[in-house]
Every structure is written in C-alpha cells, then in structure tokens.
C-alpha atoms as one frame of an Amber mdcrd trajectory, in Angstrom:
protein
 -16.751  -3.196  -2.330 -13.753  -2.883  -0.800 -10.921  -0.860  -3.207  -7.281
   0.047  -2.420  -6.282   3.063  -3.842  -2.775   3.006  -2.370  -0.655   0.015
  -1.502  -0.781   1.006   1.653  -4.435   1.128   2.982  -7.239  -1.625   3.450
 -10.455   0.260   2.641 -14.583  -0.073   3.273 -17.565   1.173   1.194 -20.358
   1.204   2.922 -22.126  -1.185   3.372 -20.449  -3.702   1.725 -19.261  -6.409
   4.025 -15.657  -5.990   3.940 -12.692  -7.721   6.970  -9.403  -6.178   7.141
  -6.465  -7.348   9.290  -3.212  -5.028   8.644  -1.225  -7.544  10.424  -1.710
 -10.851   8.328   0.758  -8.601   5.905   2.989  -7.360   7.937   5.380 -10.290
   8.304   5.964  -9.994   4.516   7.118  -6.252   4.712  10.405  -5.506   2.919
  13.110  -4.409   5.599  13.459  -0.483   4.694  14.429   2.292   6.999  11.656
   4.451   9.114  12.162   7.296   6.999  11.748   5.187   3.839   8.967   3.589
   5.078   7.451   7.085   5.689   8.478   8.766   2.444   6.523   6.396   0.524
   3.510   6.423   2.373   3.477   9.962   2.054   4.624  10.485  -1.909   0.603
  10.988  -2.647  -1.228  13.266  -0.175  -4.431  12.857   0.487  -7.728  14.793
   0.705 -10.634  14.030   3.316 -12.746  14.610   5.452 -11.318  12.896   8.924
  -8.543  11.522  10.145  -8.400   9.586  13.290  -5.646   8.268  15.009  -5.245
   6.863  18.740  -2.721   5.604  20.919  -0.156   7.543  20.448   1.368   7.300
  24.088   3.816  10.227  23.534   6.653  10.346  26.578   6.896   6.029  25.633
  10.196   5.236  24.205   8.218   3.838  21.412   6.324   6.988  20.269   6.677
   7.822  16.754   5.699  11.326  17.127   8.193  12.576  14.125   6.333   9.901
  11.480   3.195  11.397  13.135   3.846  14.955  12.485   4.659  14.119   8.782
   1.703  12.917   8.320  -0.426  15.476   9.918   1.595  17.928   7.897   0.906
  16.400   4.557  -2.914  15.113   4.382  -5.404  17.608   3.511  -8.603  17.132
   6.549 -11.607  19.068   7.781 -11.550  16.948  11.123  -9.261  15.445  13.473
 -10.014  13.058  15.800  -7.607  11.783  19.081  -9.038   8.838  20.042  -7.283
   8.072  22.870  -4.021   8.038  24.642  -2.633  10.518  23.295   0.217  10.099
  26.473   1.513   7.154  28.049   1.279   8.340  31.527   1.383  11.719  33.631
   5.257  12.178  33.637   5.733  15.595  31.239   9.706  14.523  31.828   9.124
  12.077  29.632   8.297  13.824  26.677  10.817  14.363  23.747  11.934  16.858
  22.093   9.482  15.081  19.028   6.350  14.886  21.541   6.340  18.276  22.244
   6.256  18.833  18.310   3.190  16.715  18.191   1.715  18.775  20.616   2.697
  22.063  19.033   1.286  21.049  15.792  -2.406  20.330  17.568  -2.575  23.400
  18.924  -1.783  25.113  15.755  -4.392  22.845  13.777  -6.864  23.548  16.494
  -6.903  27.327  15.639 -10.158  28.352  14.140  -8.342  29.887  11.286  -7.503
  26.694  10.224 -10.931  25.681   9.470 -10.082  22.156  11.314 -12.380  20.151
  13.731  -9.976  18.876  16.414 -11.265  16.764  18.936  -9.820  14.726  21.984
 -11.488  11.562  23.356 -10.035  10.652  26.403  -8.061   7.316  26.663  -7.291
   5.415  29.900  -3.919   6.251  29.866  -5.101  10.094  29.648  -6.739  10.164
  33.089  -5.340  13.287  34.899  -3.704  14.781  31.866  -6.700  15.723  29.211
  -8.266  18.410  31.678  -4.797  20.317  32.111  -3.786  20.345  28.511  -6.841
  21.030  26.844  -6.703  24.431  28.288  -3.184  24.536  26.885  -3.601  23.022
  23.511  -7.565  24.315  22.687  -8.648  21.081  21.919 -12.041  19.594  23.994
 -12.230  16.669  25.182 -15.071  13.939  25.819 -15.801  10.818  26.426 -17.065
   9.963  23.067 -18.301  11.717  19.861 -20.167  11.476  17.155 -20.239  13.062
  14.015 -21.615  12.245  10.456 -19.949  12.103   7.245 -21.756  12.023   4.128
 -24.735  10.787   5.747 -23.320   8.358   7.644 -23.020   8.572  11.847 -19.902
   7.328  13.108 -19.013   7.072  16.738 -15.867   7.248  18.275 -14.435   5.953
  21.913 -11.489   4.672  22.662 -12.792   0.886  23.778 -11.160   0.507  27.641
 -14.794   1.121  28.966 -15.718  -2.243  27.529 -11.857  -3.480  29.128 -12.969
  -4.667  32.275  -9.804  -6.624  32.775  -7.807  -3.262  33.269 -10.080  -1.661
  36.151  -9.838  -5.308  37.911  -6.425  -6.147  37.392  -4.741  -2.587  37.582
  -1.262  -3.627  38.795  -0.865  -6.894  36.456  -2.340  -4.191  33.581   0.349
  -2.132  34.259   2.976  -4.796  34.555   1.934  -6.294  30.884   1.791  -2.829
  29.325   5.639  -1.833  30.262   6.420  -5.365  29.054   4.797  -5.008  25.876
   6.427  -1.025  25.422  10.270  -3.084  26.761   9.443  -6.016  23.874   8.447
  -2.810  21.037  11.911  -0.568  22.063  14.323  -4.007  22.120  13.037  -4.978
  18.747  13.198  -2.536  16.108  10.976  -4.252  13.859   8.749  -4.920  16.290
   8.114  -8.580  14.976   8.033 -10.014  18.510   4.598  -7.551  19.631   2.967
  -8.289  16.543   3.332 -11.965  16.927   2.430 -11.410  20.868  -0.569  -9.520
  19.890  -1.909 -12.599  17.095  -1.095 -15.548  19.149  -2.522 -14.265  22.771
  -5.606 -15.863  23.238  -6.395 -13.452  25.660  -5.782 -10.382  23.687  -7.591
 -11.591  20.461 -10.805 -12.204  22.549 -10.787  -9.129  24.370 -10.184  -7.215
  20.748 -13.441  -9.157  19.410 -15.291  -8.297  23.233 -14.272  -4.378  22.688
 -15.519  -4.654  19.204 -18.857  -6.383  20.009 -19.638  -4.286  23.539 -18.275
  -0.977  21.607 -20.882  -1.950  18.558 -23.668  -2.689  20.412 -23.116   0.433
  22.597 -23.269   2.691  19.361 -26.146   1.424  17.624 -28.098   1.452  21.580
 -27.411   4.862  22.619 -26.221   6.447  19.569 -28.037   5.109  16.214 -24.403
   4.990  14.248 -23.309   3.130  11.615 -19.556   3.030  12.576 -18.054   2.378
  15.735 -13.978   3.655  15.890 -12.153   2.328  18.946  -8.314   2.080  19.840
  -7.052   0.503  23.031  -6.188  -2.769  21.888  -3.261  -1.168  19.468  -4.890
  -4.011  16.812  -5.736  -2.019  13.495  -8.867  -3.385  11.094 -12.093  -3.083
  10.000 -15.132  -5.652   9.803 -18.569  -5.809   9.999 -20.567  -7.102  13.308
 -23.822  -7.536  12.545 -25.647  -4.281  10.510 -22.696  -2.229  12.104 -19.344
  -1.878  11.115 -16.415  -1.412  13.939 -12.917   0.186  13.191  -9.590  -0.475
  15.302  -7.294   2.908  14.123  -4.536   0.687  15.930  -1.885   2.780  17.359
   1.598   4.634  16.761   3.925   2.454  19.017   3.966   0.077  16.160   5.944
  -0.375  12.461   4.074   0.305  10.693   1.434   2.664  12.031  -2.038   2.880
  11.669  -4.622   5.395  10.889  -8.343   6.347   9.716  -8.917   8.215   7.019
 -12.540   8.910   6.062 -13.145  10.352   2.631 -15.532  13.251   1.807 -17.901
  10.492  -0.285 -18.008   8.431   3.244 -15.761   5.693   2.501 -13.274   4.255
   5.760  -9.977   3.690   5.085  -7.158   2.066   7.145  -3.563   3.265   6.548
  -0.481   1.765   7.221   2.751   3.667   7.725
C-alpha cells in the first residue's frame, strides 16, 4: 500500500504494486525560495536505515551541494549510499566553496565512530576521480552493491552500463549533457529540463530500457528485490515484473530527489 507520511515523499510497501512519478506534480509547485523550499522539507527529521542519493555532479553550476548538506545533517541513517556521479567531471577548479562542504561532511560520516555505512558506486561521470578520492575521503567504491534491509535485498548501480547510447555517441553525449546543465542554470525553476526530460521520446525510453536491463540484471546475478539506479536524473518508483526498480533522480534539479529506506523496509522517494 503505498502511504505518504510527509507531503513531500511518494512511498512503496513491499510488495504492493505501487508507480510514482515526482514530476507529474511538479508543475503545480508553489513558487517559494530554495531555502523555503528546504526548511520545510526538513521541519520533521527523519529516522532510517538508508539513504541514497545520486547525481550530484558537484563542480556543475547546478549543484545544490548546500540543500544537500542540510539534509545529510538532519536525517538520522545507519547507511549511505552514492550512487553515482557524485562530480560532473575531473576539473577540482570547479568545485565551490559548497562542494568541498559536501565532501567534508562524507568524510566525517565515513568515520567508524560514526557508526555509518558509507558507500560510493561509481557513476560515468566519476571515471578517473573515485580511485583518487576514496583514499582522501575513506569511502570505497564499487561497481555495484548490495545490501539487505529488513529482509529484503536491494541492489544498487547507477544505470549507464545499460546506456549504450553514451559509450557510442560520446561527443553528441557530451554535447546534450552541457546543454541540459546551460537550460538548468538559465532557468531557475528549472521548468524548461523537466518538460525536456517528459516530452523526449528518446529519454523516456531509455529511462524505461535502464529500468528493465537494470531489473533483469538484479534478479539474474544478484537475487534482489529492488533495483536503485540514477543516471537518467528521472526520480520514481514502479514495479517491473516481481521486481521493483527505483530512480533516486538527482540534485541538479528543484526540487531534489532522494531514497530513504526505513528500518521496517519500506522505499521512500523524497522531494526537496
């Protein structure tokens, strides 16, 4: 059944059949400062087991790495899991003053003292980079993980190794991505990528490829229940068969997206 605890969050018990789409909604948002926007998401902390969150692409002019921190800061979590592009590209110049708070706080939650699983699953816009920093920040990286919460095995991978679009078409790839970033910084509302991201034909079918290849993938090699991806910066949950996938979306966008997953095993997508 799905339930929504907090206006801001579509939710999944397993294993009801439950479809969520953050972005049918988003068009109807109220116009309210960042900070606002923030404040309220954060006026009830919560408790649980994992967070993940994913394309973050800190050094972008898009990042919101101070919303990000906020966050971090005020949810209670046992795990943490990075799934994927955590930087835009390999230029450190690029990072803020704001990135390089993100990146101070994940070394900090990644101290064993902490009592905090953090974990890095490398993105495609992370080749290059995850080696270097893990050393610097303490946090592993891989490929993919799984992990099991409340009896449940969930599997997490970013999604470009089902993109075969990107390794064929590397320069137009790169071309689209700094148009989509240019479209996100000259509108603040970032109406115009949302409606790019609903109406491209293109980009909804690769979203629904990711999600079936990624799937399939999980319960092949891995036995899961749960599939998490990122990638496609296109947040929801629905079921594909006996599986259910999760898109944790990305923090380029207003709002924001993340995956909570509470102690009792239930998924949650919030919106920030």
């Amino acid at each position: 059944m799905m339930t929504s605890p907090r206006g801001t969050s579509d939710s999944i018990s397993m294993p009801s059949v439950v479809e969520t789409d953050t972005d049918d909604d988003i068009d109807v948002e109220v116009e309210i400062s960042e900070r606002e926007r923030v404040d309220a998401h954060l006026a009830t902390p919560l408790d649980v087991d994992t967070i993940i969150i994913s394309d973050l692409h800190l050094g972008s002019d898009v990042a919101r790495s101070k919303a990000l921190v906020l966050m971090l800061k005020t949810h209670t979590y046992r795990r943490l899991v990075l799934n994927g592009d955590v930087f835009d590209d390999l230029n450190f110049k690029r990072l803020t003053k704001d990135d390089w708070k993100v990146l101070s706080l994940l070394r900090r939650l990644s101290n064993p003292r902490r009592g905090i699983e953090v974990v890095w699953v490398v993105g495609n816009h992370d080749g290059g980079v995850a080696e270097i920093l893990t050393h610097l920040l303490g946090v592993p990286v891989h490929e993919e993980i799984v992990f099991t919460v409340a009896g449940q095995r969930h599997l997490a991978i970013h999604g470009h190794q089902f993109d075969r679009w990107i390794t064929k078409h590397v320069t137009i790839t790169a071309i689209a991505s700094s148009l989509y970033l240019l479209l996100q910084r000259l509108d603040p509302h970032h109406r115009m990528s949302r409606w790019v991201k609903r109406t491209s034909k293109k980009w909804l079918r690769l979203s629904d490829k990711i999600a079936h290849d990624a799937t399939s993938h999980g319960r092949r090699n891995h036995q899961v229940q749960v599939v998490h991806c990122g990638h496609t910066h296109m947040p929801g949950i629905k079921h594909i068969d006996d599986m259910v996938y999760v898109n944790s979306g990305c923090w380029t966008d207003k709002p924001s997206t993340y995956v909570t997953i509470a102690h009792t095993g239930e998924v949650n997508l919030q919106s920030m």
